[in-house]
C-alpha positions in Angstrom: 0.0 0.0 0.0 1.6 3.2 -1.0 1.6 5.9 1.7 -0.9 8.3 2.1 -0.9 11.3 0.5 -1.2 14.9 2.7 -1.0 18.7 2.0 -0.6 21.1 4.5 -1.6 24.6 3.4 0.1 27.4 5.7 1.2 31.2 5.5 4.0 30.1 8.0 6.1 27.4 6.0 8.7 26.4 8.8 6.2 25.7 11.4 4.2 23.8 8.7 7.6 21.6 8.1 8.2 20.9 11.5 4.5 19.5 11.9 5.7 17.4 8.9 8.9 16.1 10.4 7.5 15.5 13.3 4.6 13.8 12.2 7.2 11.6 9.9 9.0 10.6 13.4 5.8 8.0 13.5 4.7 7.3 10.7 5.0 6.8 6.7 3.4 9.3 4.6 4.1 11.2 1.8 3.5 15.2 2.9 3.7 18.0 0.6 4.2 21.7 2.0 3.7 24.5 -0.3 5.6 27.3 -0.2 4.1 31.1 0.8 3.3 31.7 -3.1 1.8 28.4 -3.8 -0.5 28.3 -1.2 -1.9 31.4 -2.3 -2.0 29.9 -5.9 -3.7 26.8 -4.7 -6.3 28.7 -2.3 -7.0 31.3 -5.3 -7.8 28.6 -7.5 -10.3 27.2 -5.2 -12.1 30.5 -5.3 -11.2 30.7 -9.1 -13.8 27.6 -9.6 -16.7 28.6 -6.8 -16.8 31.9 -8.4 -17.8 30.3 -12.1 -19.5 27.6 -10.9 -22.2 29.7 -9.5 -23.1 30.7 -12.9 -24.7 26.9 -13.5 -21.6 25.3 -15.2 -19.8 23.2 -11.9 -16.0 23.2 -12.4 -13.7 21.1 -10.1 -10.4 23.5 -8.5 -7.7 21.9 -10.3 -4.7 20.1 -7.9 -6.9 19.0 -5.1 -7.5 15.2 -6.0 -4.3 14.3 -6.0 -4.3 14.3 -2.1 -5.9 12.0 0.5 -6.2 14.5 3.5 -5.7 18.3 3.3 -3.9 20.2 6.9 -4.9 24.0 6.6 -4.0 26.5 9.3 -7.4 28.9 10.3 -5.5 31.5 10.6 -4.0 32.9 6.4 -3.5 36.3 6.8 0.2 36.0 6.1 -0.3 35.3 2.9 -0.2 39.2 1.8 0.8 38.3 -1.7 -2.7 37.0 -2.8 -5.2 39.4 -1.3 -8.1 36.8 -2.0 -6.1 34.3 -0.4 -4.7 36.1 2.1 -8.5 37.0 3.5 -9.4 33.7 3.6 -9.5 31.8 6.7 -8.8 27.8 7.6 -12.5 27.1 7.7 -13.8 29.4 4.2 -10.8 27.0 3.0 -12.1 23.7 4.4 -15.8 25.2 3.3 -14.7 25.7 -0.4 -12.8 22.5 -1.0 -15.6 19.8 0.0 -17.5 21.9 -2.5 -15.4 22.1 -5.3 -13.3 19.1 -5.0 -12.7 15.2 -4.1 -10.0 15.8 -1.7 -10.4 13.6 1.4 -10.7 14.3 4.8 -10.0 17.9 5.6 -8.5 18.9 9.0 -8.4 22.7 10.1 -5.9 23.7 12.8 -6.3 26.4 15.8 -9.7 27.6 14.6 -10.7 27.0 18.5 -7.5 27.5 20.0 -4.1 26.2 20.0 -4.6 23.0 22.5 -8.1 23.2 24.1 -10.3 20.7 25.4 -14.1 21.5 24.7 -16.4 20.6 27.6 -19.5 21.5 25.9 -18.5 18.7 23.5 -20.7 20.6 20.9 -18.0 23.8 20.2 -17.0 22.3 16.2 -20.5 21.4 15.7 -21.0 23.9 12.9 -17.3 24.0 11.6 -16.7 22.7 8.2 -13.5 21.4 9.1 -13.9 17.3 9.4 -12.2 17.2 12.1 -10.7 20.6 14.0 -7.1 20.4 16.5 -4.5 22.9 17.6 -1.1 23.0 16.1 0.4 21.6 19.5 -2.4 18.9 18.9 -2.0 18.1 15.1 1.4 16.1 15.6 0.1 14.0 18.5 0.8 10.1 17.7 -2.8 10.0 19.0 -4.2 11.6 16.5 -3.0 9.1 13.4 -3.2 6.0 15.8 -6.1 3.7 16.7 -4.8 2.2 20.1 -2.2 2.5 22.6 -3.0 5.9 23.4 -0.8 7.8 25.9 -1.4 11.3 27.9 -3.6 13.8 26.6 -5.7 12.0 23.5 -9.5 13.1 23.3 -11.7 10.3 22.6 -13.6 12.0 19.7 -10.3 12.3 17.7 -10.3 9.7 15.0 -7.2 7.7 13.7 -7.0 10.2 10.9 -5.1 7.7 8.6 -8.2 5.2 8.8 -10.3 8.1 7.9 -9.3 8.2 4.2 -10.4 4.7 4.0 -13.4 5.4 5.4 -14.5 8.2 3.9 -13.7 6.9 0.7 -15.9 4.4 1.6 -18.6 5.9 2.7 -18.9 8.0 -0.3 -19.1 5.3 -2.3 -22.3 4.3 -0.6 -23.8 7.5 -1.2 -23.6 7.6 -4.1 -25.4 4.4 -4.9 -27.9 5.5 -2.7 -28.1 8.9 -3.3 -31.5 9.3 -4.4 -33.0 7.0 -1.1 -34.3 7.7 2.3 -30.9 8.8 4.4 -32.6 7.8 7.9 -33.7 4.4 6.2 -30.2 3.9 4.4 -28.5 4.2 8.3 -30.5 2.1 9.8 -32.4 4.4 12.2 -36.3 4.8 12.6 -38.4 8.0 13.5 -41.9 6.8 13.4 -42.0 3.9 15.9 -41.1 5.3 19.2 -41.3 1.5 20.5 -38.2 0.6 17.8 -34.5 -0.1 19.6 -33.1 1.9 16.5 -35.7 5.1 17.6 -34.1 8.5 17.0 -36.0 11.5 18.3 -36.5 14.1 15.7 -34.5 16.8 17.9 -31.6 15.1 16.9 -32.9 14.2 13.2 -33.7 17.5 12.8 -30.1 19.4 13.3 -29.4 16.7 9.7 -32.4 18.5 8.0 -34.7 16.1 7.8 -38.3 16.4 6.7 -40.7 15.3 8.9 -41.6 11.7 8.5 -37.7 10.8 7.3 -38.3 10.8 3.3 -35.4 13.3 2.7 -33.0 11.7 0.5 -29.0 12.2 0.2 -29.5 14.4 -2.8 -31.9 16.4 -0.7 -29.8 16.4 2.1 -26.7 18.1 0.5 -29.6 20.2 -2.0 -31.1 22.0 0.8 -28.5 22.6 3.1 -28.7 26.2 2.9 -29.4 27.6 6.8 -28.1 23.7 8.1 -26.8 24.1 11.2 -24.2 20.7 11.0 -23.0 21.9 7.3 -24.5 25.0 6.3 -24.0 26.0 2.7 -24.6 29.5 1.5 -27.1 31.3 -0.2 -25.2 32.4 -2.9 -23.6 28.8 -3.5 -26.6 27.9 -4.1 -26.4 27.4 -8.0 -23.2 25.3 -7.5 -24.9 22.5 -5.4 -27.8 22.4 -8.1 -25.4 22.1 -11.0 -23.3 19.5 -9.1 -22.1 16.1 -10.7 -23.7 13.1 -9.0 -20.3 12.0 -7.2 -19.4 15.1 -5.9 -22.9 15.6 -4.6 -22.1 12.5 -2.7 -19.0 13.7 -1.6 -20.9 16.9 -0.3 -23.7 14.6 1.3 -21.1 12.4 2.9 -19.6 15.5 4.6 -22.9 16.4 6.3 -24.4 13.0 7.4 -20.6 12.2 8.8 -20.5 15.2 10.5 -23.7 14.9 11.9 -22.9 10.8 13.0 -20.1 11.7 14.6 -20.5 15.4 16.7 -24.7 14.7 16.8 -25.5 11.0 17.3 -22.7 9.0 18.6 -21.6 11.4 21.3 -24.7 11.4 22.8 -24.7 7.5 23.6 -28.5 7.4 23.1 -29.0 5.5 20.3 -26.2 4.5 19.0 -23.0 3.9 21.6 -19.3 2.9 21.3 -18.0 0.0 23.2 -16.3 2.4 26.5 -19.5 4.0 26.9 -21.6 0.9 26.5 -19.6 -1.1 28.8 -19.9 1.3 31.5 -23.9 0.8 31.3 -23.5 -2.5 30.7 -20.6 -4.1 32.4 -22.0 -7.7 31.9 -21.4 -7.3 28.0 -17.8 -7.9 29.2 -16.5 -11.6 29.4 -14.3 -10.7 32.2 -15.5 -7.0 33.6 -13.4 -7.6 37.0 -10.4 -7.6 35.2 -8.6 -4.2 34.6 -7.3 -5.5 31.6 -10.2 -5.9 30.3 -11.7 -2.2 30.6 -8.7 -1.0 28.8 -8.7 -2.9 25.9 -11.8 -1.1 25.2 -9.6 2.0 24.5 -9.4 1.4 21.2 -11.2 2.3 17.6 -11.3 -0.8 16.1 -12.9 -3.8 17.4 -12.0 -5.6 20.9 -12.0 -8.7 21.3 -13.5 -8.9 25.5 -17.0 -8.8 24.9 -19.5 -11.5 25.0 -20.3 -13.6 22.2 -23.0 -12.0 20.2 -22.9 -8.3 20.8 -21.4 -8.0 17.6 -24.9 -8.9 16.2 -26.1 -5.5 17.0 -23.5 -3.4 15.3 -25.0 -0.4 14.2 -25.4 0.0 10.3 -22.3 -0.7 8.1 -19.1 -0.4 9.9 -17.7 2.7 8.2 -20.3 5.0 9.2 -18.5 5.7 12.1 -14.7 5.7 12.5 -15.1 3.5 15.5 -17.6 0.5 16.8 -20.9 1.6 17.4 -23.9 -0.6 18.4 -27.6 -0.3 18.8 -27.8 1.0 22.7 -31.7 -0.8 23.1 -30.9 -4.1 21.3 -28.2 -4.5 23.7 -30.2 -3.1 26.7 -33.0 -5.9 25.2 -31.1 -8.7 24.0 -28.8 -8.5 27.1 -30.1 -8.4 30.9 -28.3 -8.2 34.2 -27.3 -12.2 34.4 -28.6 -13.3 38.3 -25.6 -13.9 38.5 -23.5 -11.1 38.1 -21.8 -9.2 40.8 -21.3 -5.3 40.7 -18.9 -5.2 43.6 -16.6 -6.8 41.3 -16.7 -4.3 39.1 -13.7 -1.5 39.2 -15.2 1.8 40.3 -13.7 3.7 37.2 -14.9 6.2 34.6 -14.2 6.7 31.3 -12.4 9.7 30.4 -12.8 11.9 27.7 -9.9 13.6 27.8 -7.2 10.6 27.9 -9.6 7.9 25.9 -8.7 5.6 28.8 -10.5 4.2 31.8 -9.6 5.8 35.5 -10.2 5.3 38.9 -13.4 7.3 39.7 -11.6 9.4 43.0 -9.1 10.8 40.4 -11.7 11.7 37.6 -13.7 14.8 37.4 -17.2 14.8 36.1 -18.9 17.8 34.2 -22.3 18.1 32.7 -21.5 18.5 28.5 -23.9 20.2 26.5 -24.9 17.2 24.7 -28.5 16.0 23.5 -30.3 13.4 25.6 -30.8 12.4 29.3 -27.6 11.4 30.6 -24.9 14.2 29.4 -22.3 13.9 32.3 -18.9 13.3 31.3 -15.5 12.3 32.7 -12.4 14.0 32.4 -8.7 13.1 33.6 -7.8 16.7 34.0 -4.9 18.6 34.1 -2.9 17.0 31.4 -0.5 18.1 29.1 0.3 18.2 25.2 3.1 19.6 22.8 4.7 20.2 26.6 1.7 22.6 27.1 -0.8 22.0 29.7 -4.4 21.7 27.7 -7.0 24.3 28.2 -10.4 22.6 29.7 -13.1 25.4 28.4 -15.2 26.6 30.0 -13.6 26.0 33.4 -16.9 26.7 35.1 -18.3 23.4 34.1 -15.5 21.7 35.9 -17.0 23.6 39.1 -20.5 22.1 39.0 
């Protein structure tokens, strides 16, 4: 497998080779920087094609496909060369790309802060950004790993390196399914309340669904002007009607993912990851007094300490999340307390958000997140450190109640 493929856009060129050399120190890939001038060449051609696209005739921005993730810093404005460019921030960047190319995954750095940790848990809801870190965050081996995480390594990061995989996967799907149901097509169900794939339309809603669950993909990526996960402007409009069918998808993908992954799964309502299912369920685990056990649940692919036959209830296909994820009420149905089972057995730890690990519950902190659904408290390590920085836990004042 050849390595994969990255360009880092930046007005700062050193900084933006150091991320690449460091980033090199643990892995394989092949990373382009551009120089001052050619970012501003590659960012002007991006507005180049928006700009006559939006007369009706869609044009791809030339240079783009050739990469499988794009790095762009938020902040541009040293790039005085390029005026156009120069205005432009990380996120209009991110924005402009999903619509006028096939790059993959796009990751935008410090647009909320250098190396923060967002309590609210919602803060990147409406970026455009796949996936949003700080520049002391962006060459953290946690980032670009699946397991073995050490120190400070949030739990909503993905392994960034599976993610072109994914993606490209997912898109595919779309796009053979692009004219169906997208609530159907993932598996969930609005109308029957009773159903253990239920999803309550306040969640539904934030994807722009119409009532009753008939919007399609197309429709979804279509009507996305005002969306509040992927919000497309007004004026861009005509580009989105005159899009080809596969970068529709591409478009569509972007939304439902973002929606899967800052909407539904952190909220552990209907759909849950295998950390946060095992602390409501400890049972599910063949061994849940053994530490060992707990921690090889810190992990995004599968682990191999649960009972036989919870991987029945997976939920969907497997890449539309970039970790496990399983039907919360098929488990909670197909899986009650054994009379034999003893909770006193059972560590008292919590899962923290912060360090993707389990921890004793006495050296955890709890805070209520801002997330939908009935049970928002989360767990935090606290007081950890990355790039030799201690990480900023915002706002403090939920740390306090």
């Amino acid at each position: 497998m050849s390595d994969i493929k990255i360009l880092v856009l930046d007005d700062e060129y050193d900084r933006a080779c150091g991320w690449r050399d460091e980033i090199l120190t643990f892995m394989h890939a092949d990373i382009t920087v551009l120089p001052k001038k050619e970012v501003s060449d590659f960012i002007t051609e991006l507005h180049r094609s928006r700009l006559a696209s939006r007369n009706g005739a869609y044009e791809y921005a030339k240079g783009y496909d050739q990469f499988d993730l794009l790095i762009v810093d938020y902040d541009l404005l040293g790039l005085d060369e390029e005026a156009s460019a120069a205005w432009s921030t990380g996120a209009e960047i991110a924005y402009t790309a999903r619509l006028m190319s096939r790059v993959g995954p796009i990751v935008v750095v410090n647009q909320y802060g250098t190396c923060n940790f967002d309590l609210t848990m919602k803060r990147t809801l409406s970026s455009y950004a796949d996936y949003d870190v700080g520049s002391l965050q962006i060459t953290s081996p946690g980032f670009w790993a699946s397991s073995d995480f050490d120190g400070f390594r949030p739990w909503h990061w993905p392994n960034i390196v599976g993610e072109v995989g994914r993606i490209k996967t997912f898109r595919e799907f779309i796009f053979d399914k692009l004219d169906l149901p997208v609530i159907q097509s993932l598996g969930f169900e609005l109308a029957d309340a009773e159903s253990p794939r239920y999803l309550t339309y306040d969640i539904a809603g934030l994807l722009g669904v119409k009532s009753g669950g008939t919007s399609t993909f197309r429709e979804i990526a279509i009507n996305s002007v005002g969306l509040s996960v992927f919000n497309i402007l007004d004026k861009d409009r005509p580009i989105v009607q005159c899009m080809p069918d596969e970068q529709l998808a591409n478009v569509a993908c972007a939304i439902v993912s973002h929606w899967l992954e800052r909407v539904v799964l952190p909220g552990q309502q209907c759909v849950a990851d295998m950390p946060h299912l095992a602390s409501r369920y400890p049972w599910l685990l063949s061994a849940p007094q053994r530490p060992e056990s707990w921690s090889a649940l810190s992990t995004l692919n599968s682990a191999d300490v649960l009972i036989e036959n919870v991987s029945n209830h997976i939920a969907g296909e497997a890449f539309f999340y970039s970790r496990p994820a399983y039907w919360i009420q098929e488990i909670d149905q197909a899986f009650p307390v054994p009379e034999d089972f003893d909770i006193s057995q059972v560590p008292d730890h919590v899962f923290c958000e912060d360090s993707s690990k389990f921890h004793p519950r006495s050296d955890s902190s709890s805070y209520p997140s801002d997330l939908i659904g009935f049970d928002n408290e989360r767990w935090v390590v606290g007081e950890l450190q990355c790039g030799g920085k201690d990480v900023s836990y915002e706002p403090q004042a939920y740390l306090l109640m």
